[in-house]
N, CA, C and O atoms as a GROMACS GRO file, in nm:
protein
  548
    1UNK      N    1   0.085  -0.118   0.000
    1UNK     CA    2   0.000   0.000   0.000
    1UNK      C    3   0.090   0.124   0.000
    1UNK      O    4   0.203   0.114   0.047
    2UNK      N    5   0.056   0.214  -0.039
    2UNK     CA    6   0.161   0.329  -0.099
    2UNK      C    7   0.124   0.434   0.021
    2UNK      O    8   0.003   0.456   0.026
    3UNK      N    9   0.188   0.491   0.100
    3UNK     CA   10   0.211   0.622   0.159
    3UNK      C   11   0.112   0.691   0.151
    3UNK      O   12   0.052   0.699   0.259
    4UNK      N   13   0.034   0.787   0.006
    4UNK     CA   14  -0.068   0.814  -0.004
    4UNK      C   15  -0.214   0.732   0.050
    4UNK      O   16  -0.318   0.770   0.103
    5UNK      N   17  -0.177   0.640   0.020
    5UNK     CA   18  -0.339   0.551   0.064
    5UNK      C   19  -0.340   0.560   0.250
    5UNK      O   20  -0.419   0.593   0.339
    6UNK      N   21  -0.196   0.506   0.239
    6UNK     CA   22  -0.200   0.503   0.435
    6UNK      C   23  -0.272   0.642   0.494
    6UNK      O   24  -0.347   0.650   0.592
    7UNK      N   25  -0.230   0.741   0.409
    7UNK     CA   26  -0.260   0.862   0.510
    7UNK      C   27  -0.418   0.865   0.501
    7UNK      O   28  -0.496   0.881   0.595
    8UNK      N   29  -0.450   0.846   0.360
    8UNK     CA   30  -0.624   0.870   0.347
    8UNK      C   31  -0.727   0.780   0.456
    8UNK      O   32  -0.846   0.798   0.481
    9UNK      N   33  -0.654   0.702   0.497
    9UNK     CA   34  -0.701   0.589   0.578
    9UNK      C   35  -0.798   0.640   0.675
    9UNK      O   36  -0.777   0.753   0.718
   10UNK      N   37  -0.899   0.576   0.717
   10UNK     CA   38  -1.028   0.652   0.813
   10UNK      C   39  -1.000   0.558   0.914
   10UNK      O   40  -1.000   0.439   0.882
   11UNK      N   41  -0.975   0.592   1.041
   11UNK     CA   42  -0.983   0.447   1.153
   11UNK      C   43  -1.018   0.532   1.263
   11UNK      O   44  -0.942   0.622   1.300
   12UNK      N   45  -1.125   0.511   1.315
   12UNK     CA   46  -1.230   0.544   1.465
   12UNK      C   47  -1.239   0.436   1.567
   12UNK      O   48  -1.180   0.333   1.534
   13UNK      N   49  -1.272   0.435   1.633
   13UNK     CA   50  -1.268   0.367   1.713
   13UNK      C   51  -1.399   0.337   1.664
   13UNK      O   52  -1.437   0.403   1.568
   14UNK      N   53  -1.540   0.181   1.752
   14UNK     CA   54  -1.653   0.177   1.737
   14UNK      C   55  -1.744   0.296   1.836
   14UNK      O   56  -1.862   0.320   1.813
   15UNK      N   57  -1.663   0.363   1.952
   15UNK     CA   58  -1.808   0.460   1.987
   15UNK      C   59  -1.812   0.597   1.894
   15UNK      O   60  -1.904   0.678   1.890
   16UNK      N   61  -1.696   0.601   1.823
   16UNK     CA   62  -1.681   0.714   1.714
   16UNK      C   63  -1.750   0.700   1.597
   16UNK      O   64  -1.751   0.789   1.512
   17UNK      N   65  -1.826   0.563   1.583
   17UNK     CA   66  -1.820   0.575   1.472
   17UNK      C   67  -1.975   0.566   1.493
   17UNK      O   68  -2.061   0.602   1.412
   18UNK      N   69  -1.991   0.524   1.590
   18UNK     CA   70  -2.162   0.511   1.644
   18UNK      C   71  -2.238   0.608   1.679
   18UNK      O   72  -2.360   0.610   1.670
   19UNK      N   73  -2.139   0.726   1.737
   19UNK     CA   74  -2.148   0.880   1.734
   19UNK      C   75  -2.180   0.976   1.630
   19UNK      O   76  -2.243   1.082   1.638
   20UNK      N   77  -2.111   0.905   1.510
   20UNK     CA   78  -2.096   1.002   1.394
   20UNK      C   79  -2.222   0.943   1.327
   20UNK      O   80  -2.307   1.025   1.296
   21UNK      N   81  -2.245   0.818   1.302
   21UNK     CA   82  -2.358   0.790   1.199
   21UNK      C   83  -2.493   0.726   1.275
   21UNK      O   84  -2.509   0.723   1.397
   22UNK      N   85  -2.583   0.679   1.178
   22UNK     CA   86  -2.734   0.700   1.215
   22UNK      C   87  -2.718   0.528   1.310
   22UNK      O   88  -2.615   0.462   1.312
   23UNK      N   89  -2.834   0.495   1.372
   23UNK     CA   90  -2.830   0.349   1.436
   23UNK      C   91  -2.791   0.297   1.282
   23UNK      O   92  -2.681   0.250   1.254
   24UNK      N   93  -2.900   0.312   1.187
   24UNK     CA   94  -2.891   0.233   1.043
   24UNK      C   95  -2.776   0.182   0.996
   24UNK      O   96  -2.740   0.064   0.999
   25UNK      N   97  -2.677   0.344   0.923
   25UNK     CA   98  -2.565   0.315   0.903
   25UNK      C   99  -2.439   0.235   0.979
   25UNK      O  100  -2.341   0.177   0.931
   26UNK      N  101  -2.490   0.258   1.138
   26UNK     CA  102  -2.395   0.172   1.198
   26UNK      C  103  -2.415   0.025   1.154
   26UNK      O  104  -2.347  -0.049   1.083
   27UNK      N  105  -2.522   0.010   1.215
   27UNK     CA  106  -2.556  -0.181   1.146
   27UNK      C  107  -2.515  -0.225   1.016
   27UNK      O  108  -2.454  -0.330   0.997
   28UNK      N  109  -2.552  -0.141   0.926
   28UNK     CA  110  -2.461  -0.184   0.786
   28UNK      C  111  -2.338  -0.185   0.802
   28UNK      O  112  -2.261  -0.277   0.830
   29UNK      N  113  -2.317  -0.040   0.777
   29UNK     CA  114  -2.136  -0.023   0.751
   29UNK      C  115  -2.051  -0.090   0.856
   29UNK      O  116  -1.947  -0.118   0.796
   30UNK      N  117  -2.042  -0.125   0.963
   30UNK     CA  118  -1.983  -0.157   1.097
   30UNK      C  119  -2.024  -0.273   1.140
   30UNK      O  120  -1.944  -0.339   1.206
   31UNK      N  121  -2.139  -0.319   1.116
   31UNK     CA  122  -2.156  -0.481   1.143
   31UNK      C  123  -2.197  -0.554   1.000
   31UNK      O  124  -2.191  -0.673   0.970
   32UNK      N  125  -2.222  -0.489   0.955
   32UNK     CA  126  -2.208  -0.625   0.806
   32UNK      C  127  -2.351  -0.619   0.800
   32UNK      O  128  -2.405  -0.699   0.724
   33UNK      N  129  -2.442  -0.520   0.885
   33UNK     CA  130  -2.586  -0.561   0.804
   33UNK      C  131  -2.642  -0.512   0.643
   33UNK      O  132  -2.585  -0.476   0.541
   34UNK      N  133  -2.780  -0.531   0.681
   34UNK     CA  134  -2.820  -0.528   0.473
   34UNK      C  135  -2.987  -0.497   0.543
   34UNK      O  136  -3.054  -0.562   0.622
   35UNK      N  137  -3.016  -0.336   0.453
   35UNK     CA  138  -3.145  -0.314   0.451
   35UNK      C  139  -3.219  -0.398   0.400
   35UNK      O  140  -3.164  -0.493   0.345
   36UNK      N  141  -3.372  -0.391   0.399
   36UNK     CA  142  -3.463  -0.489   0.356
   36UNK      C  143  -3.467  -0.441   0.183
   36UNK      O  144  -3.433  -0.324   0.166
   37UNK      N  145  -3.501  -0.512   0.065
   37UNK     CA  146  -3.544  -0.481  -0.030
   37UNK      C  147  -3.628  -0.368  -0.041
   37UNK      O  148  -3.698  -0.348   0.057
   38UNK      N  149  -3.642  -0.262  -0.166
   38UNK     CA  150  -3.692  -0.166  -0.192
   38UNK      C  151  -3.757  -0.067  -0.043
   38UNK      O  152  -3.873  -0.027  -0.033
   39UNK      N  153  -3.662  -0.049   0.043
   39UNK     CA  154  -3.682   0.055   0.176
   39UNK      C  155  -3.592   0.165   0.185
   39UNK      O  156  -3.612   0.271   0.246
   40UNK      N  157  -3.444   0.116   0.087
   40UNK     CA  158  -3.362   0.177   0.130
   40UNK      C  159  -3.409   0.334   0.007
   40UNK      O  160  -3.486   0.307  -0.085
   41UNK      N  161  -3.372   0.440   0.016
   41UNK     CA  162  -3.372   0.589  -0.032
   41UNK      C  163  -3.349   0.608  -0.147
   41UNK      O  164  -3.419   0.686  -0.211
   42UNK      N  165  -3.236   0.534  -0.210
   42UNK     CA  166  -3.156   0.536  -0.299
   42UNK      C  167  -3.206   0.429  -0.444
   42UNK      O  168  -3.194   0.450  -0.565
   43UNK      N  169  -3.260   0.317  -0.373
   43UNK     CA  170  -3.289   0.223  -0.491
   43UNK      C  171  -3.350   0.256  -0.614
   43UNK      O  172  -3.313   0.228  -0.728
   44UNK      N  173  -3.485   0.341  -0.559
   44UNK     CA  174  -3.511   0.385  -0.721
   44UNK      C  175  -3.483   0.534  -0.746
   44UNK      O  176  -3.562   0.618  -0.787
   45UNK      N  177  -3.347   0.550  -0.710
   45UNK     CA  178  -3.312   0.735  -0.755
   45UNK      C  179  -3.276   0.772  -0.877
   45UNK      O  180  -3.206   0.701  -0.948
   46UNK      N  181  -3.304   0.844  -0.899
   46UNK     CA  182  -3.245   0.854  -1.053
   46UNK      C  183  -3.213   0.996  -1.113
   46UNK      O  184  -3.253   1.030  -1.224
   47UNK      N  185  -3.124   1.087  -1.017
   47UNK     CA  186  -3.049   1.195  -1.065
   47UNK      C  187  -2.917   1.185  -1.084
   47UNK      O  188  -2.848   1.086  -1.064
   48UNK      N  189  -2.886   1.285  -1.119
   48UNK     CA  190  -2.731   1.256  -1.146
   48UNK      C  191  -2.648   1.306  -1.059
   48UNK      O  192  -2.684   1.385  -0.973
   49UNK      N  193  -2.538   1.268  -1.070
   49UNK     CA  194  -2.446   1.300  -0.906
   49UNK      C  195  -2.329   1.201  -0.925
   49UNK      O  196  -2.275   1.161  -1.028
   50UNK      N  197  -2.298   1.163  -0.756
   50UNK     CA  198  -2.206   1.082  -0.744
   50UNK      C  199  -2.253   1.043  -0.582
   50UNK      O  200  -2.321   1.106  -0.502
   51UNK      N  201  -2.174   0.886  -0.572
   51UNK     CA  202  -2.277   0.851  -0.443
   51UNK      C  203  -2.196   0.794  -0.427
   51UNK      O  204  -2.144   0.706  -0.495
   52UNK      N  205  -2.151   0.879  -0.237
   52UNK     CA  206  -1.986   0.878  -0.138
   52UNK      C  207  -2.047   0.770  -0.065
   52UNK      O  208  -2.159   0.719  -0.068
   53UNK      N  209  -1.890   0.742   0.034
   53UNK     CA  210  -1.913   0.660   0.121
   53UNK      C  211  -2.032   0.713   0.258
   53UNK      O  212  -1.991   0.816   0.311
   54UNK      N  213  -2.126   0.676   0.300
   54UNK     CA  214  -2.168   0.726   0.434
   54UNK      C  215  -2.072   0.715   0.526
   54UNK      O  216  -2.093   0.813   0.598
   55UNK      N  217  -2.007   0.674   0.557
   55UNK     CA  218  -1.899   0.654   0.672
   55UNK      C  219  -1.778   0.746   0.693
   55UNK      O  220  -1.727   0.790   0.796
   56UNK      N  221  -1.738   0.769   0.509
   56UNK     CA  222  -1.584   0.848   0.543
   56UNK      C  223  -1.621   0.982   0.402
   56UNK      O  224  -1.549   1.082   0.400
   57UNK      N  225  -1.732   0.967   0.300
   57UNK     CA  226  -1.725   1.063   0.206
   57UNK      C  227  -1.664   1.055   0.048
   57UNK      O  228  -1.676   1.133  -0.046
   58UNK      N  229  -1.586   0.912   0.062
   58UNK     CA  230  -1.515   0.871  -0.030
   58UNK      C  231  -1.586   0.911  -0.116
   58UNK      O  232  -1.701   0.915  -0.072
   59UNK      N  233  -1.580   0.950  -0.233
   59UNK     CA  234  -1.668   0.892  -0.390
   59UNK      C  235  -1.627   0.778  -0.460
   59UNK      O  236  -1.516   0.744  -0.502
   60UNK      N  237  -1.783   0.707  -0.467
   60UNK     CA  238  -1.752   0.530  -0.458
   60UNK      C  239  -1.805   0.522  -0.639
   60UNK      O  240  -1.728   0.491  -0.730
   61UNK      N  241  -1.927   0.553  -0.655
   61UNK     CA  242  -2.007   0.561  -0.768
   61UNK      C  243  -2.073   0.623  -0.798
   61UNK      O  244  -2.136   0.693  -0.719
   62UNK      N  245  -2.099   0.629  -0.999
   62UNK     CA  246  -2.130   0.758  -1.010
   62UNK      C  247  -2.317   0.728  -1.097
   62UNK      O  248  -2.346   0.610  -1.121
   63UNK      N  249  -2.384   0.798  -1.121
   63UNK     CA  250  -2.509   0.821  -1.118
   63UNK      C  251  -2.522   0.743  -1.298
   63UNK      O  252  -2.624   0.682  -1.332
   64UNK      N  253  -2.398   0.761  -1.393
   64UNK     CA  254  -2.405   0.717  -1.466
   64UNK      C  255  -2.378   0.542  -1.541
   64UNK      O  256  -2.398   0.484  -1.648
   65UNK      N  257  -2.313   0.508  -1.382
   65UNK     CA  258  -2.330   0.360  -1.410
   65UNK      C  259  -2.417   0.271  -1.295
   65UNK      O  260  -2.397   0.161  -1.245
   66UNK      N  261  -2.499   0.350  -1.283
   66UNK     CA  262  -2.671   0.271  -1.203
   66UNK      C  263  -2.743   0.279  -1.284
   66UNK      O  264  -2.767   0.368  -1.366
   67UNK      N  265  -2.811   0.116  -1.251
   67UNK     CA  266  -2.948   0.079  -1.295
   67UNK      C  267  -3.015   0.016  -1.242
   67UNK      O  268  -2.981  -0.025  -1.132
   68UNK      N  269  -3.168  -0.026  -1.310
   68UNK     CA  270  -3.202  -0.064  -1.245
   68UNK      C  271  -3.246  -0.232  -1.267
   68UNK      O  272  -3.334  -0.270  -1.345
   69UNK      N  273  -3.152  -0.332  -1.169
   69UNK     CA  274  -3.131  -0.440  -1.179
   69UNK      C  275  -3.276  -0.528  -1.142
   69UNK      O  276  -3.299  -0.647  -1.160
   70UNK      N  277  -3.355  -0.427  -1.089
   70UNK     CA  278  -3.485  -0.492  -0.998
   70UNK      C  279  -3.508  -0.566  -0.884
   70UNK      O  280  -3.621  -0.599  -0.847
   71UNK      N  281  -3.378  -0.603  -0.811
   71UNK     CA  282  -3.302  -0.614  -0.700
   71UNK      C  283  -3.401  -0.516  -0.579
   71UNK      O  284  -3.345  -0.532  -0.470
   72UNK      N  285  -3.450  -0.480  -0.572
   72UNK     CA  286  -3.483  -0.384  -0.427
   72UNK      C  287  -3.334  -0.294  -0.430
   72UNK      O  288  -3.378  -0.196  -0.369
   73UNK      N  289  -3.251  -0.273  -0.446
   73UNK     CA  290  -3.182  -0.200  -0.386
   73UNK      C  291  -3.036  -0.123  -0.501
   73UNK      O  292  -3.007  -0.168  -0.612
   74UNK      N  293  -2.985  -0.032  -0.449
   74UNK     CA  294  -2.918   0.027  -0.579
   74UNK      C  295  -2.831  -0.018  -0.620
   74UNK      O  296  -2.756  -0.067  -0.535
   75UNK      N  297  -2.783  -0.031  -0.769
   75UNK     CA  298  -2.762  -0.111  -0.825
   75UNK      C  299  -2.658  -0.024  -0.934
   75UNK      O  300  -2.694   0.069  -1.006
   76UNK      N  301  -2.508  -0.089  -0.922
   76UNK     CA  302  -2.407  -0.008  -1.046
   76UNK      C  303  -2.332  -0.115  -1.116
   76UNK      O  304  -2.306  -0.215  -1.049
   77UNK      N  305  -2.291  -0.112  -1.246
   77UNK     CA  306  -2.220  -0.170  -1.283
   77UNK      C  307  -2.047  -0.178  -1.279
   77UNK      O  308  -1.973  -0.260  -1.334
   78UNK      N  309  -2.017  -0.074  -1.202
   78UNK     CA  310  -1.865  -0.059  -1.178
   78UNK      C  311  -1.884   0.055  -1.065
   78UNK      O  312  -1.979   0.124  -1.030
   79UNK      N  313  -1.727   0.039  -1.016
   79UNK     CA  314  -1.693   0.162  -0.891
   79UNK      C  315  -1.687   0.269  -1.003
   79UNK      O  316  -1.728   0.249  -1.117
   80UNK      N  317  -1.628   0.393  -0.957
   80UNK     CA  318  -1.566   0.499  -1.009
   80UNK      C  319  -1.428   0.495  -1.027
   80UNK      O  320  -1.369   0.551  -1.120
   81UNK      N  321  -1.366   0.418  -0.923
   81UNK     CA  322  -1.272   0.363  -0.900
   81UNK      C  323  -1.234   0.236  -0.843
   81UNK      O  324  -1.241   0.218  -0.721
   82UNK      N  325  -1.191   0.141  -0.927
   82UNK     CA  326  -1.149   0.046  -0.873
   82UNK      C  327  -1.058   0.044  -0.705
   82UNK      O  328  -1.065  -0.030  -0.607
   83UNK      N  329  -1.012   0.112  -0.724
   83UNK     CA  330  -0.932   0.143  -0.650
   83UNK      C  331  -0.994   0.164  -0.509
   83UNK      O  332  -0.936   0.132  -0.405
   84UNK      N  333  -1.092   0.208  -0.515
   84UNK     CA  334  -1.176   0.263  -0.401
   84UNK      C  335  -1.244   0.156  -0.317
   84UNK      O  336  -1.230   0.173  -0.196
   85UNK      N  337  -1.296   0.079  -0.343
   85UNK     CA  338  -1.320  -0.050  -0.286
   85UNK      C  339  -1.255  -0.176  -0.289
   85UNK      O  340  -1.152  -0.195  -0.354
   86UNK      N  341  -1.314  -0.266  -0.217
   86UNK     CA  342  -1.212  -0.342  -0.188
   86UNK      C  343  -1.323  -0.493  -0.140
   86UNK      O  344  -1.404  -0.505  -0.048
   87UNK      N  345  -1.273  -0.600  -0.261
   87UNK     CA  346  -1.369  -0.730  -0.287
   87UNK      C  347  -1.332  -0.826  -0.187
   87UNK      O  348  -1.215  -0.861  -0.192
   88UNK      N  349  -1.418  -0.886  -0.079
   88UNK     CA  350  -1.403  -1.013   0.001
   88UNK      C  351  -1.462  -1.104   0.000
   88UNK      O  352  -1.580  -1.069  -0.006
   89UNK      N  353  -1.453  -1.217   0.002
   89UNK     CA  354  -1.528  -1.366   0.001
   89UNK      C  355  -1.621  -1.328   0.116
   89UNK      O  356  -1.572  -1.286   0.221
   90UNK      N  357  -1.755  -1.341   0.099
   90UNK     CA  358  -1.814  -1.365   0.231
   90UNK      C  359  -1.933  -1.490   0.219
   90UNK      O  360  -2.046  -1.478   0.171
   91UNK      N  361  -1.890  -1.575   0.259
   91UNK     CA  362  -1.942  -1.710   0.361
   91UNK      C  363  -2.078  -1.705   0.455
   91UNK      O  364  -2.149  -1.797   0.496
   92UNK      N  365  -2.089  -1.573   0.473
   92UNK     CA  366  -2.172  -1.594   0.557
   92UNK      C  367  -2.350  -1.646   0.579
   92UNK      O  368  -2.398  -1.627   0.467
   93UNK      N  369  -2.426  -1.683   0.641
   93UNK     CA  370  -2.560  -1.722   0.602
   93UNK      C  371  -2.581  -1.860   0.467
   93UNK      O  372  -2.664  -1.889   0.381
   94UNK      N  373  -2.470  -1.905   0.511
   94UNK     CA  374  -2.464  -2.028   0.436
   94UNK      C  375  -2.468  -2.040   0.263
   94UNK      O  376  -2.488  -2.137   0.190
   95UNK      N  377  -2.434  -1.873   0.229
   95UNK     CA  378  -2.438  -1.857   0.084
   95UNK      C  379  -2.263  -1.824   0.065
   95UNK      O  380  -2.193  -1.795   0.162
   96UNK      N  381  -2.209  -1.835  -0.085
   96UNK     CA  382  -2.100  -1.821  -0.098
   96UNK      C  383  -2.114  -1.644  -0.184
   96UNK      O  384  -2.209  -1.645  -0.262
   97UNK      N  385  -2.069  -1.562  -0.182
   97UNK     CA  386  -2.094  -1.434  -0.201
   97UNK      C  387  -1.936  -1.326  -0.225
   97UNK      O  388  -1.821  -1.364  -0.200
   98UNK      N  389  -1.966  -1.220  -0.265
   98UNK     CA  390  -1.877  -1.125  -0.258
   98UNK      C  391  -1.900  -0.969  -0.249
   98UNK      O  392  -1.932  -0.885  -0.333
   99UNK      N  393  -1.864  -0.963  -0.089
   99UNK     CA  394  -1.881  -0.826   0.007
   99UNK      C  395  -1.760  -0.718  -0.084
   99UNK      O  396  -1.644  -0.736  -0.122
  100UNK      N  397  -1.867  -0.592  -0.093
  100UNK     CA  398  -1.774  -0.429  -0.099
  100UNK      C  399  -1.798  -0.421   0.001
  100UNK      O  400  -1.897  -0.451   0.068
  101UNK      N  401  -1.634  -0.347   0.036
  101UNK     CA  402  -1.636  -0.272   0.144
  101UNK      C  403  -1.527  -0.121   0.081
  101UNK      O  404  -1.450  -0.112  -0.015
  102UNK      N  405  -1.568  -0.024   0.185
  102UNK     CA  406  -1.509   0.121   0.135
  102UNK      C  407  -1.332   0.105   0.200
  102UNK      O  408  -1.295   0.071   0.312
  103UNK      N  409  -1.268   0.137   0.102
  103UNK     CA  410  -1.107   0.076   0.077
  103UNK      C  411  -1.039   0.175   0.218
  103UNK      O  412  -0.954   0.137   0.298
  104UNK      N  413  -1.119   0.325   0.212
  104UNK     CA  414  -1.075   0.420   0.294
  104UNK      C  415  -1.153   0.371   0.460
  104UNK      O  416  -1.141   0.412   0.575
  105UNK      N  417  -1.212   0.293   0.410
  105UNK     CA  418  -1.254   0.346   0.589
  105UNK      C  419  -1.314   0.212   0.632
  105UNK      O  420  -1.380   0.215   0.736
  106UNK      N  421  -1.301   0.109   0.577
  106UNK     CA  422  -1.379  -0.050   0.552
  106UNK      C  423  -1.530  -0.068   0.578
  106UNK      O  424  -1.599  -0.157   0.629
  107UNK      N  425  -1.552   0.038   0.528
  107UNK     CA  426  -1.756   0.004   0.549
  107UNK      C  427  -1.829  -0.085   0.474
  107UNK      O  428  -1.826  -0.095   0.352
  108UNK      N  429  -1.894  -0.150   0.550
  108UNK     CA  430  -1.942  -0.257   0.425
  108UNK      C  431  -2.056  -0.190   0.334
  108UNK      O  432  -2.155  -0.134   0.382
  109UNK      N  433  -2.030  -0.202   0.192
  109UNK     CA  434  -2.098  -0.121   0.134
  109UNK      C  435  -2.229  -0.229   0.075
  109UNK      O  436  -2.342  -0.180   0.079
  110UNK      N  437  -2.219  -0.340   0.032
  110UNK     CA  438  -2.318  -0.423  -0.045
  110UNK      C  439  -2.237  -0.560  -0.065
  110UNK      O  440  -2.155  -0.609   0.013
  111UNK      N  441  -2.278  -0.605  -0.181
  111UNK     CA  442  -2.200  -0.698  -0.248
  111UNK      C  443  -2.186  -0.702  -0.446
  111UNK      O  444  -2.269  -0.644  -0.517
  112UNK      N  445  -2.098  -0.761  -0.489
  112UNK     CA  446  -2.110  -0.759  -0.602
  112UNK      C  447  -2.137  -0.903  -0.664
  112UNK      O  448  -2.100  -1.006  -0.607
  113UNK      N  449  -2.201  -0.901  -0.774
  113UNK     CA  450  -2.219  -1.029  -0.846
  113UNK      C  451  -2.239  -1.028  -0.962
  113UNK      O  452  -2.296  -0.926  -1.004
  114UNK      N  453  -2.208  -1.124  -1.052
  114UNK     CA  454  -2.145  -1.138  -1.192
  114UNK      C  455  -2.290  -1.186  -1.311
  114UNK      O  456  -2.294  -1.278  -1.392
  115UNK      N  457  -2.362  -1.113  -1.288
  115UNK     CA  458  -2.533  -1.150  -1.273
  115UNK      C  459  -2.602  -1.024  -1.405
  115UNK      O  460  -2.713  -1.037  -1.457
  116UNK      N  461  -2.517  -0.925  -1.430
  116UNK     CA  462  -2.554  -0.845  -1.495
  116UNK      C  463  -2.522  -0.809  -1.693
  116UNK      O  464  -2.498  -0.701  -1.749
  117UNK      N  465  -2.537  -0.944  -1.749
  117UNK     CA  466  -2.514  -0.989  -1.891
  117UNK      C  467  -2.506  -0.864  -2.036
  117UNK      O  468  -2.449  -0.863  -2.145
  118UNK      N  469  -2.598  -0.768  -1.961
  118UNK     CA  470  -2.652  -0.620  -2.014
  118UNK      C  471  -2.606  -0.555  -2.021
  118UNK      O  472  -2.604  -0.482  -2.120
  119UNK      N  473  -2.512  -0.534  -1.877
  119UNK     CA  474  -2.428  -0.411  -1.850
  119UNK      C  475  -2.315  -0.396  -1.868
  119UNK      O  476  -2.280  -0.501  -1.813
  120UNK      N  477  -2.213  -0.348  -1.903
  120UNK     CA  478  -2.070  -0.305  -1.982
  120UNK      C  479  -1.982  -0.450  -1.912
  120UNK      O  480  -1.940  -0.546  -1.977
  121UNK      N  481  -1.968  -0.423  -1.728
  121UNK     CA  482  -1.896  -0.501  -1.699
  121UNK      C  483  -1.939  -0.636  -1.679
  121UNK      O  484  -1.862  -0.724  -1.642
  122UNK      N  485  -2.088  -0.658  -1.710
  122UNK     CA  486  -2.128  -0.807  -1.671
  122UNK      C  487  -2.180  -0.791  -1.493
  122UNK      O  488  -2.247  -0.873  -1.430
  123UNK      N  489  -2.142  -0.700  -1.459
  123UNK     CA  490  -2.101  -0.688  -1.283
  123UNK      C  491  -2.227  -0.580  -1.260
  123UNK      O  492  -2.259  -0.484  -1.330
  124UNK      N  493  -2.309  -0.649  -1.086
  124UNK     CA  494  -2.402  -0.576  -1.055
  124UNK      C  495  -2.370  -0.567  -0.888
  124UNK      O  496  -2.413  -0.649  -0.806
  125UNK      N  497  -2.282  -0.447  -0.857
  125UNK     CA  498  -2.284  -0.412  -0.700
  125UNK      C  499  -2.425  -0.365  -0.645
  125UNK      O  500  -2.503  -0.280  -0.690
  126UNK      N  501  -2.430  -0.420  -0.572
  126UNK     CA  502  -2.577  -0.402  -0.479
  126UNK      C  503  -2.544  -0.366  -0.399
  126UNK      O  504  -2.454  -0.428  -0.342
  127UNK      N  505  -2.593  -0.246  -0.343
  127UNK     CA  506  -2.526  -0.175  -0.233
  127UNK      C  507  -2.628  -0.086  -0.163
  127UNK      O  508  -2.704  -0.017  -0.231
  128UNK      N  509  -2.634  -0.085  -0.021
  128UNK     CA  510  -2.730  -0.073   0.077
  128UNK      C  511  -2.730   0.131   0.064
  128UNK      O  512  -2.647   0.221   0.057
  129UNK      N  513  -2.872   0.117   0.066
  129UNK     CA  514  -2.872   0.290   0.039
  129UNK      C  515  -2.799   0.337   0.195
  129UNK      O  516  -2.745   0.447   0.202
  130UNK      N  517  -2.801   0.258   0.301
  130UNK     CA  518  -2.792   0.388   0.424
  130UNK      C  519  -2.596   0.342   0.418
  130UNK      O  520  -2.513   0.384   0.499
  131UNK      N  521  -2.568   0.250   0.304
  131UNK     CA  522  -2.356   0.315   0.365
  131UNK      C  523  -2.347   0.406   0.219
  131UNK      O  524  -2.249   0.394   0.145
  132UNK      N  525  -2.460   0.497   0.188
  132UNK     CA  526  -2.423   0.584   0.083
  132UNK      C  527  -2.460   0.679   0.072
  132UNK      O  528  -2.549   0.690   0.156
  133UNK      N  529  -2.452   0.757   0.023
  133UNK     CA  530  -2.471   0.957   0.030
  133UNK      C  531  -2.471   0.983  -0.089
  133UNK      O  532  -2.380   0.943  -0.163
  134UNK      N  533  -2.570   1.053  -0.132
  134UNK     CA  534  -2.585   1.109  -0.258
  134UNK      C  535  -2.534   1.230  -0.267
  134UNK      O  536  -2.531   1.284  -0.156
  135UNK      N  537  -2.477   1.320  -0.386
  135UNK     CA  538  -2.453   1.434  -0.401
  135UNK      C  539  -2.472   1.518  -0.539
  135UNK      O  540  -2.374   1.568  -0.594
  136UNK      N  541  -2.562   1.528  -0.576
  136UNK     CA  542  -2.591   1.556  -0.719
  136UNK      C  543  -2.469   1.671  -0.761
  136UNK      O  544  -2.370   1.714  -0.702
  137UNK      N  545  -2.549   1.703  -0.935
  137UNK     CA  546  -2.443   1.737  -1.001
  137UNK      C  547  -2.487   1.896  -1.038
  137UNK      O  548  -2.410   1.968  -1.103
   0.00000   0.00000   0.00000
């Protein structure tokens, strides 16, 4: 990891971080939870912008590579930056899967899956409206 990335690095402690964001966002971003289908804010939005991390502000994705997968929840075909997130095996609930999490600050953002035949990359991140922030253009 390069010097630059170290410094960008977000690390709180957990009452800092429980302080700073909503009960919601804590349960997602900080414990690995997942809103219910079509509840979360974001799923059927459709302006243009760019949509940061809730946790640290990052800019994760941008307004022009969401769609709508019909998933309940929002839906892109690539980061903005690869770079910016960061892909993990997750095991959990007895399914085999693959967790985003935000590279700067490790929030769990959704998951991605290889499900999207339509879209440029084949790739559909599903990602929970409350670890994300909208910011139009």
């Amino acid at each position: 990891m390069s010097d630059t990335k170290q410094q960008d690095q977000v690390t709180k402690t957990e009452e800092q971080w429980r302080a700073e964001l909503t009960p919601e966002q804590y349960r997602i971003l900080r414990q690995k939870g997942t809103e219910r289908a079509f509840t979360g804010r974001y799923w059927d939005h459709h302006e243009d912008g760019t949509y940061r991390c809730a946790g640290c502000g990052q800019e994760l994705f941008g307004s022009d590579t969401k769609f709508d997968s019909g998933c309940g929840w929002p839906s892109f075909y690539m980061a903005m930056d690869p770079e910016r997130v960061e892909l993990h095996e997750d095991r959990s609930f007895g399914m085999r899967r693959v967790e985003v999490t935000c590279r700067r600050c490790g929030g769990h953002l959704g998951h991605v899956f290889d499900d999207a035949p339509d879209m440029p990359t084949g790739q559909r991140f599903c990602i929970n409206s409350a670890s994300i922030d909208f910011q139009g253009r």
